[in-house]
C-alpha positions as CSV (number, residue, x, y, z in Angstrom):
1,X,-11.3,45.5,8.0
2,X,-10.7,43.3,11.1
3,X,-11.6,39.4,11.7
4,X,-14.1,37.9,14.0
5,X,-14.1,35.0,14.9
6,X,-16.6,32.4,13.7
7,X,-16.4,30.1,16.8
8,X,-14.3,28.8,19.1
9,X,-14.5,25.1,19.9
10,X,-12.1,22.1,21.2
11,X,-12.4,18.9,19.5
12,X,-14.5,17.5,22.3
13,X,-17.0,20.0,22.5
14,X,-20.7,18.9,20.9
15,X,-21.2,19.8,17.1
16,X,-24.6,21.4,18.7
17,X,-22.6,23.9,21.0
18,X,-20.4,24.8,18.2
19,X,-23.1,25.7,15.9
20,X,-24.4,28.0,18.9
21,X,-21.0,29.7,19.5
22,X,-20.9,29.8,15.7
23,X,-23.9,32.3,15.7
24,X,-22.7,34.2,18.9
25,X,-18.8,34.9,16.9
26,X,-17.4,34.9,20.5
27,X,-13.7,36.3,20.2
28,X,-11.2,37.6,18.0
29,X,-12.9,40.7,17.3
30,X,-10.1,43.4,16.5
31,X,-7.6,41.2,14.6
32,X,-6.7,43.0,11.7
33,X,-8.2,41.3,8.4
34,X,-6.9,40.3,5.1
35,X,-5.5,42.6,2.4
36,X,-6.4,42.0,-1.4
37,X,-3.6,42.4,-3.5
38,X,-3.5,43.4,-6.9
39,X,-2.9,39.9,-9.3
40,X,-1.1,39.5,-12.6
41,X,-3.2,37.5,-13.6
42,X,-5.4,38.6,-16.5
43,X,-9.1,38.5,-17.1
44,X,-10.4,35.2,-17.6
45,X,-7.5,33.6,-15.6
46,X,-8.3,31.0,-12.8
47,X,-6.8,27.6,-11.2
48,X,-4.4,29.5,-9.1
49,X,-1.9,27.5,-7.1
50,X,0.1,28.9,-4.1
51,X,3.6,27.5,-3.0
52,X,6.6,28.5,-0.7
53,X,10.4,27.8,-1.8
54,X,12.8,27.0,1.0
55,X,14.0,30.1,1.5
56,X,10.6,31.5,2.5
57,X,9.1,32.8,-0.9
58,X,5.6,32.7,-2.1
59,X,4.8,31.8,-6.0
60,X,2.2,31.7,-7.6
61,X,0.8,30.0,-10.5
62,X,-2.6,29.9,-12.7
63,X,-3.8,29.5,-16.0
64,X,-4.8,32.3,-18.5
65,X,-7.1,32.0,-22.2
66,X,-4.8,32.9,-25.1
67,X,-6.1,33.3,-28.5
68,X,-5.4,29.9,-29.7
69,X,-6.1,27.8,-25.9
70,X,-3.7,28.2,-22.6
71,X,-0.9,29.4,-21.0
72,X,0.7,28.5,-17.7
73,X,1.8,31.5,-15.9
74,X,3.4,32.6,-12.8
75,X,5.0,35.3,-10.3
76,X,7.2,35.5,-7.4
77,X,5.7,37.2,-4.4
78,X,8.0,39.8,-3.9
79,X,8.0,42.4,-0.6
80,X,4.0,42.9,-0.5
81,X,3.5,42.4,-4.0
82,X,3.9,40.2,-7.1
83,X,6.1,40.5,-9.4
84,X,6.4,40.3,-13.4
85,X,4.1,37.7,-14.6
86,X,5.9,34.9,-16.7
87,X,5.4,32.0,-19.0
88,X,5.8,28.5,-18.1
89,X,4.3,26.4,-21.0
90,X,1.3,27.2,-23.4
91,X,-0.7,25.1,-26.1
92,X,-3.9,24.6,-27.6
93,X,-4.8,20.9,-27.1
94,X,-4.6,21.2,-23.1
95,X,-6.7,19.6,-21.1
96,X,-8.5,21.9,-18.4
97,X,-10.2,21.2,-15.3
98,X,-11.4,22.9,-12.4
99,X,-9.8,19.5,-9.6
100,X,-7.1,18.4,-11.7
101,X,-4.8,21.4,-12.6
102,X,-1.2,22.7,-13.4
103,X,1.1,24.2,-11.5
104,X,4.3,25.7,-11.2
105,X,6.8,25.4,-8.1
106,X,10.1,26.8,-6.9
107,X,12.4,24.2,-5.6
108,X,15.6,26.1,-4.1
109,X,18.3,28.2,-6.0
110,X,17.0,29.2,-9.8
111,X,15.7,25.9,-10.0
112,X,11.6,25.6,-10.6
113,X,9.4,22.7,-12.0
114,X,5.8,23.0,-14.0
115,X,3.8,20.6,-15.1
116,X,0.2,20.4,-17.5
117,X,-1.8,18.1,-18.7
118,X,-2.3,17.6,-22.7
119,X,-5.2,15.6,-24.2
120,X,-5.1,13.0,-26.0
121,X,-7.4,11.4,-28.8
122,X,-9.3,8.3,-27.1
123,X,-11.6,10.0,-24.6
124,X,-13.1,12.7,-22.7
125,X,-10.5,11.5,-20.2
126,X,-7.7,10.6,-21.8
127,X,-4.8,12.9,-21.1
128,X,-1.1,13.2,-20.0
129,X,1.0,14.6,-17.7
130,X,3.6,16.8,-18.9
131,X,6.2,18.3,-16.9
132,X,9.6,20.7,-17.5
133,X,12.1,22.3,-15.7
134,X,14.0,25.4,-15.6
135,X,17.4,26.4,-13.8
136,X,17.5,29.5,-14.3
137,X,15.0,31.1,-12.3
138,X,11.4,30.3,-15.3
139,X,13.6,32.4,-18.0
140,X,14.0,29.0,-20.1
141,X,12.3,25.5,-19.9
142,X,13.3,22.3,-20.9
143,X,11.1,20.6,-23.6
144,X,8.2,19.0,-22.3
145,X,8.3,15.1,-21.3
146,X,5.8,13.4,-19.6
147,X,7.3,11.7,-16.6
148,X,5.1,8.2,-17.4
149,X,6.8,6.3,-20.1
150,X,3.6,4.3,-20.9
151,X,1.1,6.5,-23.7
152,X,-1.9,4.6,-23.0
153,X,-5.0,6.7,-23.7
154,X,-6.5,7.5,-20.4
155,X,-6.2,9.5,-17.1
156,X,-2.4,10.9,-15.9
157,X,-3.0,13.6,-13.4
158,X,-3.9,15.3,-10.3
159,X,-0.2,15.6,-9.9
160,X,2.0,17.1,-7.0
161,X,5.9,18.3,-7.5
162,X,8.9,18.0,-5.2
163,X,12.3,18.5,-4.8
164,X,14.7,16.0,-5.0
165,X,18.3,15.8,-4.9
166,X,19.0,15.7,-8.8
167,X,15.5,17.5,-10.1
168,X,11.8,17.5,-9.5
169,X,10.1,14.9,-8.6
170,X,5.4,14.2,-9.2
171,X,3.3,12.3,-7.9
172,X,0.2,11.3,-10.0
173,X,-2.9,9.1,-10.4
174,X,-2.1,6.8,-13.2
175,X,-5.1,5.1,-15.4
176,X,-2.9,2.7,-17.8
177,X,-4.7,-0.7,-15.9
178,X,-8.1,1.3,-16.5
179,X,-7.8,0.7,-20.1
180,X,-10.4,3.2,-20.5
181,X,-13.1,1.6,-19.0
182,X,-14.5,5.0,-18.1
183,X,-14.1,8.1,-15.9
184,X,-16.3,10.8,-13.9
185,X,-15.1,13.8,-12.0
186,X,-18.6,14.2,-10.5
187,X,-19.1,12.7,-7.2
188,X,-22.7,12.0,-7.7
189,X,-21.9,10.2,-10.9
190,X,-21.1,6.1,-10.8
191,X,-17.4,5.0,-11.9
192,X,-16.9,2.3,-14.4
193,X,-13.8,0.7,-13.8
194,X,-14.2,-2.9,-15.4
195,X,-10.4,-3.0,-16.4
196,X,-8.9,-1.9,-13.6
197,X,-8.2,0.9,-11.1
198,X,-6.5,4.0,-10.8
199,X,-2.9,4.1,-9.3
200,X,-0.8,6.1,-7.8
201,X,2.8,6.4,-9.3
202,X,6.0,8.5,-8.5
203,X,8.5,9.9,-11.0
204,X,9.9,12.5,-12.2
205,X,12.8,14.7,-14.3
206,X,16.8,15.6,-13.8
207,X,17.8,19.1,-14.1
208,X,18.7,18.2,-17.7
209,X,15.1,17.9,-18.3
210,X,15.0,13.4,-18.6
211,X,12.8,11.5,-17.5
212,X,13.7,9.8,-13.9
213,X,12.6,6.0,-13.5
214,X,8.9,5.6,-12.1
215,X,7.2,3.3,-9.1
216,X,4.1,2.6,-8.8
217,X,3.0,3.4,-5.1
218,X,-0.7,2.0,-4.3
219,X,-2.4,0.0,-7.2
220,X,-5.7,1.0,-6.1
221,X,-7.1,4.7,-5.4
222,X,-9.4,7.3,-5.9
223,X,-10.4,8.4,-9.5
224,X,-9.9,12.0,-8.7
225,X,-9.0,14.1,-5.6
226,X,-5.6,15.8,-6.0
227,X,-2.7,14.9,-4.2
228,X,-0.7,16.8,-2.4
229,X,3.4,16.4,-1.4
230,X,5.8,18.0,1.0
231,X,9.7,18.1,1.5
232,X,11.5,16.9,4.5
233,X,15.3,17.0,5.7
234,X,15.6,13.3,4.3
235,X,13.0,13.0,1.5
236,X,9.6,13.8,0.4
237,X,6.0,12.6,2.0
238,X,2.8,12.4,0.0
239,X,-0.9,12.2,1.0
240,X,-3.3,10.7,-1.0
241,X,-7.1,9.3,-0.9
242,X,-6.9,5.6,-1.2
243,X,-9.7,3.0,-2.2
244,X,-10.5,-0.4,-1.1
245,X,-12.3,-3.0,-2.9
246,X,-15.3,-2.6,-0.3
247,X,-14.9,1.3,-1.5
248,X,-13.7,2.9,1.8
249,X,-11.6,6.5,1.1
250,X,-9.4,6.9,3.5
251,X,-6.3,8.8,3.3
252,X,-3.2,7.9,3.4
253,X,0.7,8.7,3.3
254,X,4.1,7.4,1.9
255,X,7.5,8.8,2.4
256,X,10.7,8.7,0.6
257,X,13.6,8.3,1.9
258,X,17.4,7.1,1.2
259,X,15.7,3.5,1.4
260,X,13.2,4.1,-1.3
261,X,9.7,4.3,-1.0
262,X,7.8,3.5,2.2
263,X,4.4,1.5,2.1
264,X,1.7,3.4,2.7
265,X,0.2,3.5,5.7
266,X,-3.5,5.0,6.8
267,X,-3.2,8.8,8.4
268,X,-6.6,8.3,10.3
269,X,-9.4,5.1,10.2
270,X,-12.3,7.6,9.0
271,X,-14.1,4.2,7.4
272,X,-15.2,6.2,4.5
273,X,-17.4,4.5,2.4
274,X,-18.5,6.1,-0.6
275,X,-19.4,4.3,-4.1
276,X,-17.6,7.0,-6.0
277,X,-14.9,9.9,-6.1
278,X,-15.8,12.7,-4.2
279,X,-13.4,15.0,-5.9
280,X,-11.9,16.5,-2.9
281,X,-8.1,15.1,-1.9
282,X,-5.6,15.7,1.5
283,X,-3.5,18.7,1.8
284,X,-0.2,18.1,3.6
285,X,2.6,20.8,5.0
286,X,6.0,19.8,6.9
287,X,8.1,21.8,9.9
288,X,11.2,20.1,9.6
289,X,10.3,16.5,10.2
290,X,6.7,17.2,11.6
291,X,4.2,17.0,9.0
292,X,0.4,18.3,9.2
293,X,-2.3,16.5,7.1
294,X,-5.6,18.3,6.4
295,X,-9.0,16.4,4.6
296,X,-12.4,16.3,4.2
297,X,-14.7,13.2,5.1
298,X,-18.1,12.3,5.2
299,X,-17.5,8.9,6.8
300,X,-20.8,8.2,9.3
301,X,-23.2,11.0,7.1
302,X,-21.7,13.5,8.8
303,X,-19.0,16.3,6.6
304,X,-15.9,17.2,8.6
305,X,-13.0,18.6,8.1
306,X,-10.1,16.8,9.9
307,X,-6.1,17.2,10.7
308,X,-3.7,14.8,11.8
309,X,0.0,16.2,12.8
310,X,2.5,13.2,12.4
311,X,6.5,13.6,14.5
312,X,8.1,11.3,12.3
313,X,7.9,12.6,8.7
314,X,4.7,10.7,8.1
315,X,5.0,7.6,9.3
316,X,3.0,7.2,12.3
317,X,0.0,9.7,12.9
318,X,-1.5,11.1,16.1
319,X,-4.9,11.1,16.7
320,X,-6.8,13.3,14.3
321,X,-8.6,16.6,15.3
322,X,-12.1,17.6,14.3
323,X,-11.6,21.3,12.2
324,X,-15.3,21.8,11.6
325,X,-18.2,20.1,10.6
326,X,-21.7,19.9,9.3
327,X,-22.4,22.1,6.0
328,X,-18.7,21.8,5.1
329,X,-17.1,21.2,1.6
330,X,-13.9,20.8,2.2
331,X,-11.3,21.6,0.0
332,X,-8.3,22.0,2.1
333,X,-5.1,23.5,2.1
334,X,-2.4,23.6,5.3
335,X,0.7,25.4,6.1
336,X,2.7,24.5,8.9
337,X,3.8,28.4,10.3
338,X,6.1,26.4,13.4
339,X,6.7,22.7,14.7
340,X,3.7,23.2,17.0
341,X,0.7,23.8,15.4
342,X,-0.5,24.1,11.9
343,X,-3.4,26.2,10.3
344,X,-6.0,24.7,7.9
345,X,-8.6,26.5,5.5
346,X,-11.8,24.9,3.9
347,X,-14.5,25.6,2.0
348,X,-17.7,25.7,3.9
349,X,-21.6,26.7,3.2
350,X,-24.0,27.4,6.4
351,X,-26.5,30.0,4.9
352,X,-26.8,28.9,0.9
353,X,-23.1,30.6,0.2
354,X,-19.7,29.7,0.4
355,X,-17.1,31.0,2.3
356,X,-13.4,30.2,2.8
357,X,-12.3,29.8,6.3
358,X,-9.4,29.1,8.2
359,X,-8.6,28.2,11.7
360,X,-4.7,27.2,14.0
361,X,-4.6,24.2,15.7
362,X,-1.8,23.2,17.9
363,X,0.0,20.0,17.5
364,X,-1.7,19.1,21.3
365,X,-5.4,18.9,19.2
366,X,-6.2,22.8,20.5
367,X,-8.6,24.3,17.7
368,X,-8.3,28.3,18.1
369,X,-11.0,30.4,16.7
370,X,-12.0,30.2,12.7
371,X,-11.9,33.2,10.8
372,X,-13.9,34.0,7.4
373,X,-11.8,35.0,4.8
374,X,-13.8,36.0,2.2
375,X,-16.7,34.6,0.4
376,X,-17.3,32.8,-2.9
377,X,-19.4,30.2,-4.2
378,X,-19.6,26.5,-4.0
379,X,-19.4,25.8,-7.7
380,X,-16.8,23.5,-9.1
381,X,-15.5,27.0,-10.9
382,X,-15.0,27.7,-8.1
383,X,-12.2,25.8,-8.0
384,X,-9.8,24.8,-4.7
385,X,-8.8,28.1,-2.6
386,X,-5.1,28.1,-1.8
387,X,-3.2,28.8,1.4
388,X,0.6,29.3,1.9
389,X,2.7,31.0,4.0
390,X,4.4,34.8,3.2
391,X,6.8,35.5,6.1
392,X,4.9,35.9,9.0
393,X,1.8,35.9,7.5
394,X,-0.6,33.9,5.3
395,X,-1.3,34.1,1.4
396,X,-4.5,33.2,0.0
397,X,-5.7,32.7,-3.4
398,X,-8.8,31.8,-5.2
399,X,-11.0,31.9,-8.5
400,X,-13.9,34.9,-8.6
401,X,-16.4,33.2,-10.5
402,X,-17.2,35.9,-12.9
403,X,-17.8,36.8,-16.9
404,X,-14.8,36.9,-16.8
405,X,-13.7,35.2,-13.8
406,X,-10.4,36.2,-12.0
407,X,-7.5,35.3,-9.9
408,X,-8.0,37.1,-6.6
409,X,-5.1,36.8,-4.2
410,X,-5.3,38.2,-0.5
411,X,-2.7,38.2,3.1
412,X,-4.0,37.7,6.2
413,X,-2.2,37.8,9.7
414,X,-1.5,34.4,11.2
415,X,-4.0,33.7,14.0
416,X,-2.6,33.6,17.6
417,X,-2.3,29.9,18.3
């Protein structure tokens, strides 16, 4: 199988022409295509998640039916294939949902962090976050703690793992000042927030498996796009969607460093409005201390796909560039595969199905062609595709909406930049 390319458009050039070179699939013809891969995962498994430790390895992670309710599995990606499937945490009172799901992550030596989410009586969305940690490569895990101290019964989740120097660190969207007032994960759906609004909070556990003090970051985001966090020489930087009182999304960053927490400050001015959570957060991948961010917006009636590349580790952002646009859906992911240029996938729909694409841009705002990796469907089954890197080349992996549906995991050859 080999790749053609979907288009091939700068930033600058008219939506129109792009939708014409679009139809024509100018270049790329000839570049090999992706390779499936045979997944652990068993039937009925889906809400993969793809990661890459720091010494170049690909993991990944997904949730499988058991008899009684869930397990939390995962494999290393080890020379073309994956490896031994193994258990991370499993229970019957999870809670399980196709945006806000678990995951398990490598952070250096034997050291690897997981975390879940466990209902909780009080509501269709009252949950928590649990998380544990293992040091000797996922053969045993510390009990699980949830890294909020408070037990109040609403939201804790869409969270994001890190390292940090003495164990893993999460980022989350806390409801404890929503007092329940209400939640939907539908973005056609109103909010009901007459208590209070979701926050965004940071914490986390030692290697011992304790729970590390928490701060609350931004007192005021949105219900229910993921987060998304990334590791740099001096600390950690998170992307998030925020909310204002006059209901712009916008997305946003904070860093930590050896000074704490930084405020956060807005990646790109999209001037978002939107009445309620559109279920569809940032992605964000580092190159030393060059960070990419990837997101969807709809700001001016229009879908896009955008990316912003920051030189700093976050804190000030370039100019954002266009990824594509029109019948988009989103649902990012980005890897960073150099300091120069960064490569972003997306859900998008032009004929009535969905298909995951992917496309390099250079750190100068150059888009290269976008490639179609494989087609799915738009349903919220459907779940987020994932994107990391494998070497030289990139992983994918994504939920077949099926009877049963299944984990399907693929590699594709980095496009030229």
């Amino acid at each position: 199988m080999t790749f053609c390319a979907l288009r091939h458009a700068t930033p600058a050039r008219p939506f129109a022409l792009a939708l014409l070179l679009a139809a024509i699939a100018v270049a790329g013809c000839g570049q090999r295509g992706p390779a499936l891969l045979e997944t652990p995962a068993a039937p009925g498994a889906s809400l993969p998640r793809l990661s890459t430790d720091p010494a170049g390895v690909a993991w990944l992670s997904w949730v499988e039916p058991t008899e009684h309710g869930h397990a939390l599995r995962f494999a290393r990606f080890e020379e073309n294939a994956w490896g031994i499937a193994r258990t991370a945490a499993e229970g019957d009172d999870w809670f399980v949902n196709w945006a806000d799901f678990p995951s398990v992550v490598h952070l250096g030596e034997d050291r690897l962090a997981a975390h879940w989410l466990r209902k909780v009586e009080g509501g269709t969305y009252a949950y928590h976050l649990l998380m544990a940690v293992s040091t000797d490569g996922g053969q045993h895990w510390s009990a699980p703690v949830t890294p909020h101290a408070e037990a109040s019964a609403t939201e804790h989740g869409f969270a994001s793992l890190f390292a940090l120097p003495g164990g893993a660190g999460a980022v989350w969207l806390d409801g404890r000042n929503t007092a329940g007032a209400g939640h939907s994960d539908a973005h056609e759906d109103e909010h009901a927030h007459g208590h209070g609004a979701m926050s965004l909070r940071a914490g986390g556990l030692d290697w011992s498996g304790d729970r590390l003090p928490e701060t609350e970051l931004d007192p005021m985001t949105c219900d229910c796009c993921p987060t998304a966090a990334g590791n740099l020489p001096d600390g950690v930087v998170i992307v998030y969607r925020d909310r204002s009182p006059a209901e712009i999304r916008d997305i946003r960053a904070a860093t930590l460093g050896p000074g704490g927490w930084s405020t956060p400050v807005l990646v790109s001015d999209d001037g978002w409005e939107m009445p309620a959570c559109p279920v569809n957060g940032p992605a964000v991948a580092t190159h030393g201390q060059r960070v990419a961010a990837a997101w969807f917006t709809a700001a001016a009636g229009t879908p896009r796909v955008k990316l912003a590349f920051s030189m700093d580790g976050g804190r000030h952002w370039d100019p954002p560039v266009e990824i594509a646009a029109g019948a988009v859906l989103g649902r990012v992911a980005v890897v960073m595969p150099d300091a120069d240029s960064a490569v972003v996938s997306w859900l998008e729909q032009p004929r009535g199905r969905a298909e995951i694409r992917f496309r390099r841009v250079s750190a100068g705002g150059n888009a290269g062609s976008a490639y179609k990796l494989a087609t799915t469907v738009a349903a919220r089954s459907s779940g987020f595709p994932q994107m990391t890197l494998a070497g030289n080349r990139l992983l994918f992996a994504w939920t077949a909406v099926g009877d049963p549906a299944t984990v399907r995991t693929a590699t594709a050859p980095l496009p030229k930049p």
